[in-house]
C-alpha positions as CSV (number, residue, x, y, z in Angstrom):
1,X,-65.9,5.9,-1.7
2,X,-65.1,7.6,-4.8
3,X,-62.3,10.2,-5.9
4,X,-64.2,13.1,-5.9
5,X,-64.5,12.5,-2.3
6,X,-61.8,14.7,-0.3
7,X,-60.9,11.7,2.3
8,X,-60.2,9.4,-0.5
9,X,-57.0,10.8,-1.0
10,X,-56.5,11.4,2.3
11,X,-56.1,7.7,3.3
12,X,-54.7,7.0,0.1
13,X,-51.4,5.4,1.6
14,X,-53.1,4.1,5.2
15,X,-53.4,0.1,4.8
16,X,-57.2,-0.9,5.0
17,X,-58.8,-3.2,7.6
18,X,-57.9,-6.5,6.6
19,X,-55.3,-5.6,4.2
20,X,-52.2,-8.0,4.1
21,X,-50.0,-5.6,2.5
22,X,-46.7,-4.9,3.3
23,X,-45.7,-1.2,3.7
24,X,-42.2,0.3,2.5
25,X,-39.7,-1.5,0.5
26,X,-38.7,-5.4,1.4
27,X,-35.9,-6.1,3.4
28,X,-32.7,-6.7,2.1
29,X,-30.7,-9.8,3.1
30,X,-27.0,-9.0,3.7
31,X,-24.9,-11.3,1.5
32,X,-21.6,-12.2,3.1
33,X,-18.8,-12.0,0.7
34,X,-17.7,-15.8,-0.8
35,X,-15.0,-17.9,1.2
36,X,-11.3,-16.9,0.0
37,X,-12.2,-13.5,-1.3
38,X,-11.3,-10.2,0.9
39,X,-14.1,-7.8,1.7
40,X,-13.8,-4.3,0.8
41,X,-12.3,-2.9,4.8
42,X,-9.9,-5.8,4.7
43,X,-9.0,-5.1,1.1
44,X,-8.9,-1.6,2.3
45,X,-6.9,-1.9,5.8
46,X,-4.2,-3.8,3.3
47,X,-3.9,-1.3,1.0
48,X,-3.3,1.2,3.6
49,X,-0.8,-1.2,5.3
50,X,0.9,-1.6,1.8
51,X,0.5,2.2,0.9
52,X,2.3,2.7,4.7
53,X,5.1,0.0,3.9
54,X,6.1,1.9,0.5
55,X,6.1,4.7,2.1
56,X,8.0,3.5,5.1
57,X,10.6,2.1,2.7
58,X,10.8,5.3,0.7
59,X,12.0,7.0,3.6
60,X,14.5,4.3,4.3
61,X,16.6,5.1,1.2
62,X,18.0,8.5,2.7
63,X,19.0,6.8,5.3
64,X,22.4,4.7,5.7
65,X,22.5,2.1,3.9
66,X,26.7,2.1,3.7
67,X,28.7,2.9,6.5
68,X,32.9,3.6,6.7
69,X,34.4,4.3,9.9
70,X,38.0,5.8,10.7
71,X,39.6,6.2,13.9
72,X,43.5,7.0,13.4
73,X,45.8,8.3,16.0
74,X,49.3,9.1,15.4
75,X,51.9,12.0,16.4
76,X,49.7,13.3,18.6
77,X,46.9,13.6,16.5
78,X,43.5,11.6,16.8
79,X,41.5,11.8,13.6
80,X,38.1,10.3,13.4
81,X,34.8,10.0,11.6
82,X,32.7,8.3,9.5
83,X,31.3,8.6,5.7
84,X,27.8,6.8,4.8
85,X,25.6,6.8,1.5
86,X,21.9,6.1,1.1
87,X,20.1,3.9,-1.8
88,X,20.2,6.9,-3.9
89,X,24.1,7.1,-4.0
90,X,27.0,4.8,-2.9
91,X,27.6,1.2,-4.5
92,X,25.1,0.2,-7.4
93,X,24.0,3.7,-7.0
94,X,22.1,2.8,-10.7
95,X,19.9,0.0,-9.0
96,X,19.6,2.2,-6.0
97,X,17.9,5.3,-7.7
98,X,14.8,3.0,-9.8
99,X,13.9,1.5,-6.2
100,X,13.0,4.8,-5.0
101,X,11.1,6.0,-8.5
102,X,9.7,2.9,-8.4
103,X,8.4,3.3,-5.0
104,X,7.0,7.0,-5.9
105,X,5.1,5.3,-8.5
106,X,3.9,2.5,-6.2
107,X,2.6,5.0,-3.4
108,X,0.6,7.1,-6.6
109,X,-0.7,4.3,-7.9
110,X,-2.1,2.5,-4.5
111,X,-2.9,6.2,-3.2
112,X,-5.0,6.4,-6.1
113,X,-6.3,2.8,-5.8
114,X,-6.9,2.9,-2.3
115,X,-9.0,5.9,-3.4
116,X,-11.3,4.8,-5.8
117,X,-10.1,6.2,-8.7
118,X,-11.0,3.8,-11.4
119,X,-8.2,4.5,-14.8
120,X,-9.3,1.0,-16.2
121,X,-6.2,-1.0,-16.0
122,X,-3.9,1.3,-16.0
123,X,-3.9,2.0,-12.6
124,X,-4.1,-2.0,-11.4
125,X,-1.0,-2.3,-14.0
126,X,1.1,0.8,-12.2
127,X,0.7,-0.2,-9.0
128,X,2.0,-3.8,-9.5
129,X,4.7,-2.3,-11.7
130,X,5.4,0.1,-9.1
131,X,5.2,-2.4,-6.1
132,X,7.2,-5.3,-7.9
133,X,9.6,-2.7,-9.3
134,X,10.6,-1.6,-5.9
135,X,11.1,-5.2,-4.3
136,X,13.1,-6.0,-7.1
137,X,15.6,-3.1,-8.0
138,X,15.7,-3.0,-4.0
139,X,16.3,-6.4,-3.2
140,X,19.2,-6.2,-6.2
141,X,20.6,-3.1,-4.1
142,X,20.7,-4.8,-0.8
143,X,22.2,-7.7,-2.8
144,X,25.2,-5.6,-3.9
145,X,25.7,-3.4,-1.3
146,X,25.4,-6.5,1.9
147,X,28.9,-7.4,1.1
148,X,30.2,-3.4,1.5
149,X,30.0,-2.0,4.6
150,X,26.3,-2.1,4.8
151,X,24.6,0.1,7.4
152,X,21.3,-0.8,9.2
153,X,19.4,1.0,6.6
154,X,20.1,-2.2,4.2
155,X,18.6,-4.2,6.8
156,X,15.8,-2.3,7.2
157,X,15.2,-2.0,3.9
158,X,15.3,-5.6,3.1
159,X,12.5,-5.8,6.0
160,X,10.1,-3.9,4.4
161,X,10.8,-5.1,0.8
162,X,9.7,-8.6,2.3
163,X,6.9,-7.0,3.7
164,X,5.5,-5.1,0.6
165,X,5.8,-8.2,-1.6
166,X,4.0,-10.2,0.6
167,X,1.5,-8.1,1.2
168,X,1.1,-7.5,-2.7
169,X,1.0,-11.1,-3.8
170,X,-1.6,-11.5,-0.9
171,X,-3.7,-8.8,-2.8
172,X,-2.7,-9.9,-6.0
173,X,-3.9,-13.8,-5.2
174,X,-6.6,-13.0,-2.9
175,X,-5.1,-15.5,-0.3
176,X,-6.5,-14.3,3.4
């Protein structure tokens, strides 16, 4: 058979009788990921989980985190009501108000991570900054206000903080 010969090129690609060739490209093994190291959908579900908990806690600094009640009755007249500040106002008002930047910064900088957005360090350095920023100005809020009429947003607050540092480190340290 030669090429000037029109069904030369028409079985061209068709294996020959008694050829041992393979056809198509060899198969891939999957390679499961090392022991101790995350895979990229748990990696993933923990950033979203962390990106949710930042979130969750930005929300809870406008809520109460002081509360003062008064209930006075006298002369005939009953008088009562109730005054209550957020993170963002309040006692240590000044620790208060970088717990919530830093959390704006925290859910940019895992949005973006969780994204794929690769900025080189930058955005590895923001997050932590961001995350570690918020646990601690909020922690040092909770710490000052737990003694003044806190409200159940201090509490609340101090839940997710725990939660957001933990999850963090576990990112941070690869621990499963």
């Amino acid at each position: 058979m030669s090429k000037d010969d029109a069904s030369y090129w028409v079985d061209a690609g068709s294996p020959r009788p008694g050829d041992r060739t393979r056809l198509g490209p060899p198969a891939t093994i999957p390679r499961l990921s090392p022991v101790g190291t995350p895979t990229r959908s748990e990696s993933q579900a923990g950033q979203i989980v962390l990106l949710t908990m930042v979130t969750l806690f930005l929300i809870d600094t406008f809520l109460p985190w002081q509360r003062a009640c008064v209930n006075v009755s006298g002369f005939g007249i009953h008088i009562a009501g109730c005054l209550s500040a957020n993170a963002w106002s309040g006692t240590a008002a000044h620790v208060g108000q970088p717990a919530g930047v830093f959390a704006v910064i925290a859910i940019l900088a895992v949005g973006l991570r969780l994204g794929g957005v690769q900025l080189s360090e930058g955005t590895e350095l923001a997050a932590r900054v961001g995350i570690y920023g918020t646990a601690a100005a909020g922690g040092l809020k909770w710490i000052l206000v737990i003694g003044k009429l806190a409200s159940f947003g201090a509490w609340l607050g101090l839940l997710l903080l725990l939660a957001i540092a933990i999850l963090e480190s576990i990112h941070w340290f690869g621990l499963r």
